[in-house]
N, C-alpha and C positions, 0 to 999 in steps of 0.2 A: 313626688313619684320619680323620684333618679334612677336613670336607667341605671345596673350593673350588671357586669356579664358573670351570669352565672356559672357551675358545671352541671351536663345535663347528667339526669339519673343512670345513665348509660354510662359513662364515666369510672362507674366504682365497679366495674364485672371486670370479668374476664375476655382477653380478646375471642374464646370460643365464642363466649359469650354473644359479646359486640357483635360479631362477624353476622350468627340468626338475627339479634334483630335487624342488624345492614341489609340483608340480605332482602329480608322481606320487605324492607321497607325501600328497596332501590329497584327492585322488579317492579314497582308502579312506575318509573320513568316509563316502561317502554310499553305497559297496556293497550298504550293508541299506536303503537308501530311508529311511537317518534322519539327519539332518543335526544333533543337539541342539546347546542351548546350550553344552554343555561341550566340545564339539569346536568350535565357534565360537572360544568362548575360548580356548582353545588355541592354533589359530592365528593367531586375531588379535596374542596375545602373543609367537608365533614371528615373525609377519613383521615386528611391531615391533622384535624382536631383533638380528632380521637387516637390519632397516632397507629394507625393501624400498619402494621406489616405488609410489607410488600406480598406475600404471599397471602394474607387475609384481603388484600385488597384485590390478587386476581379473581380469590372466590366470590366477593360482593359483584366484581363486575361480570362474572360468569352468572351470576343471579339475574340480571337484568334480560338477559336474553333467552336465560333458558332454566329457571326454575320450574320445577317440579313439581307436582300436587304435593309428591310424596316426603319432598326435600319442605315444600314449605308450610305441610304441616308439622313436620318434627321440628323445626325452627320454631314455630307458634308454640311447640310443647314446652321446648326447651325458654321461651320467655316465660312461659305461667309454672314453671317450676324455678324460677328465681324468688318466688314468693311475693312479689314487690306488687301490691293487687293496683297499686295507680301506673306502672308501668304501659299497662297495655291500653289506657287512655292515650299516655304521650306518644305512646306507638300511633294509635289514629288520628294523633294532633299533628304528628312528623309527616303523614301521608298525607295529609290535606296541605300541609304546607310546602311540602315537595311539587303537589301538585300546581300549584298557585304559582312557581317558577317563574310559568313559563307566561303568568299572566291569563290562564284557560283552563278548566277545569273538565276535563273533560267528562263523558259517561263510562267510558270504560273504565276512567281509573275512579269514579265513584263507584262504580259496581265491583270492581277489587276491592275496595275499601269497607262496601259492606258484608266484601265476603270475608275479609280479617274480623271484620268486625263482631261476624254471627260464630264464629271458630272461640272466638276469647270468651263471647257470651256477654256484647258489647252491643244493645237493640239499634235498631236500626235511626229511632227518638232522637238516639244518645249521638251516635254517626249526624247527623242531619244539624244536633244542635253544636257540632265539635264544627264541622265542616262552616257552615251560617256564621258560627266569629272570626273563623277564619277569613272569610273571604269579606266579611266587615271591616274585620282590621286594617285589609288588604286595601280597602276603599278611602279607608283615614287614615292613612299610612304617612301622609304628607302635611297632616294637621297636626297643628303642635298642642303637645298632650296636656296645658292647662288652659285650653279652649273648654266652652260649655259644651259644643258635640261632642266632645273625643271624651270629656269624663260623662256623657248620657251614653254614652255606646260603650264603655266599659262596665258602667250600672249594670247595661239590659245586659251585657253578656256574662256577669258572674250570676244574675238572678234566672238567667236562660239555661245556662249549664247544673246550677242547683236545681232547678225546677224536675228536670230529669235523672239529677242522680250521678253526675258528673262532678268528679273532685277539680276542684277551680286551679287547683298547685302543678295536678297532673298537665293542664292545659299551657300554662305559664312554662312548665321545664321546658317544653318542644323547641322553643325560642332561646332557652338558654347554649345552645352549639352556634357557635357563628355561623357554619354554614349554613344553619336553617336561616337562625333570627336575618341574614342578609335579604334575605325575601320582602324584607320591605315592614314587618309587623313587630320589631323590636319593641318600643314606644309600648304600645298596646297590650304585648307580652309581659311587658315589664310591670306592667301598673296593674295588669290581673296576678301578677307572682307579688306583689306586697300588699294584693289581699289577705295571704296565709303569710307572708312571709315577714310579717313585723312591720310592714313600711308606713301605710296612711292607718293599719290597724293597731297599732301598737298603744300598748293599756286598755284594750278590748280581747284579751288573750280566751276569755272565758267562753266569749258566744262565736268564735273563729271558727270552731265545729261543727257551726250548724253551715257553714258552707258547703262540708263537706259531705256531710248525710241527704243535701237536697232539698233544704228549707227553703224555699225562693223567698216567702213572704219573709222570711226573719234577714236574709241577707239584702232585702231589697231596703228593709227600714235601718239595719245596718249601717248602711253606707249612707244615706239620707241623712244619719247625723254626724258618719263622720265627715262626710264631702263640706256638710253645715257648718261644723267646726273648724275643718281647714279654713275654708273662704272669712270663718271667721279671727281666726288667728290671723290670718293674713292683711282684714283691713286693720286687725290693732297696729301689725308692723308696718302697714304704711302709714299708719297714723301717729306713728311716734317717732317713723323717721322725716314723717314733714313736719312733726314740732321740733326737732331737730336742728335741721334745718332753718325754720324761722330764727330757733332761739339765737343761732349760727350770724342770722342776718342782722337782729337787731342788737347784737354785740359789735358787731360790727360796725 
């Protein structure tokens, strides 16, 4: 599970584009009337990412303080008219992540969240179990990702996200912007995005699908053998590099 820095799905629009969903998704810093410097950084580091214009960068930050019903529904329109239907997962996975900054998740910016969330036609399930890995992640964030907890908490979270109907890829992009993945959840990001993306599943291309329609029970036996398999590939290669090794010594 090697981490790689992705490009997030946001990457391939337009800076109009960019700009709606920055917008909506930077107006949650200030939900709770606190704007810190960690959520600063943050986005400062996104829009450098995304290379945003100086002028799309005054509108993003004119957003945080005084977005509009009216302004952030045509933004909401203007992302569900890019057609990209896992888009506006990664939009609720970037909110939950944004919010997790500052290390606090507040109620204000979860009831923002579920009000993006009921606007795209995103239930409240789907919010809850987007948020929940999130903030998992955020807790084994500092465990190294071929420990037994960090691969049991990447299991429950792709068979958590299936289970409700949540695309596992959509959840994985959020992480791939620096300035999100810097929140602390890289690691964890990364090994849910080579679920779909070729990594521990690869020569499994066939049943990679059922992740994404919400099969929990098929994704959960899934990975059960491929986890099986790695662990087992892995004692062959220690085991041939200690005959190695010996045969090393007694030539010696």
């Amino acid at each position: 599970m090697a981490e790689e820095q992705k490009k997030h799905p946001l990457e391939g629009y337009s800076e109009d584009e960019q700009i709606a969903y920055l917008s909506v998704l930077s107006a949650v810093c200030y939900v709770d009337k606190e704007f810190g410097d960690k959520e600063k950084h943050q986005l400062d580091v996104l829009l450098e990412q995304l290379k945003i214009s100086d002028v799309g960068k005054a509108k993003i930050y004119s957003s945080i303080f005084n977005l509009q019903q009216e302004e952030k529904l045509a933004n909401l329109e203007a992302i569900q008219n890019l057609g990209n239907v896992e888009l506006k997962y990664t939009l609720i996975s970037d909110l939950c992540l944004f919010s997790l900054v500052d290390s606090k998740f507040s109620d204000e910016e979860y009831q923002y969240i579920l009000g993006i969330g009921e606007i795209l036609g995103i239930t409240q399930e789907q919010v809850d179990a987007i948020k929940s890995i999130q903030e998992n992640l955020y807790k084994i964030k500092d465990i190294p990702p071929n420990s037994e907890k960090f691969k049991r908490l990447i299991k429950a979270s792709a068979e958590k996200l299936a289970a409700v109907g949540v695309p596992v890829g959509a959840i994985a992009a959020s992480g791939s912007v620096f300035g999100l993945s810097a929140a602390g959840m890289t690691s964890g990001l990364a090994a849910l995005g080579a679920l779909v993306g070729g990594g521990m599943l690869a020569g499994a291309v066939l049943v990679i699908p059922a992740i994404a329609i919400g099969s929990a029970y098929g994704v959960k036996k899934l990975l059960d053998v491929v986890w099986r398999d790695n662990e087992s590939s892995d004692n062959v290669k220690d085991s041939q590099e200690r005959g190695r090794k010996w045969t090393w010594k007694k030539k010696s």
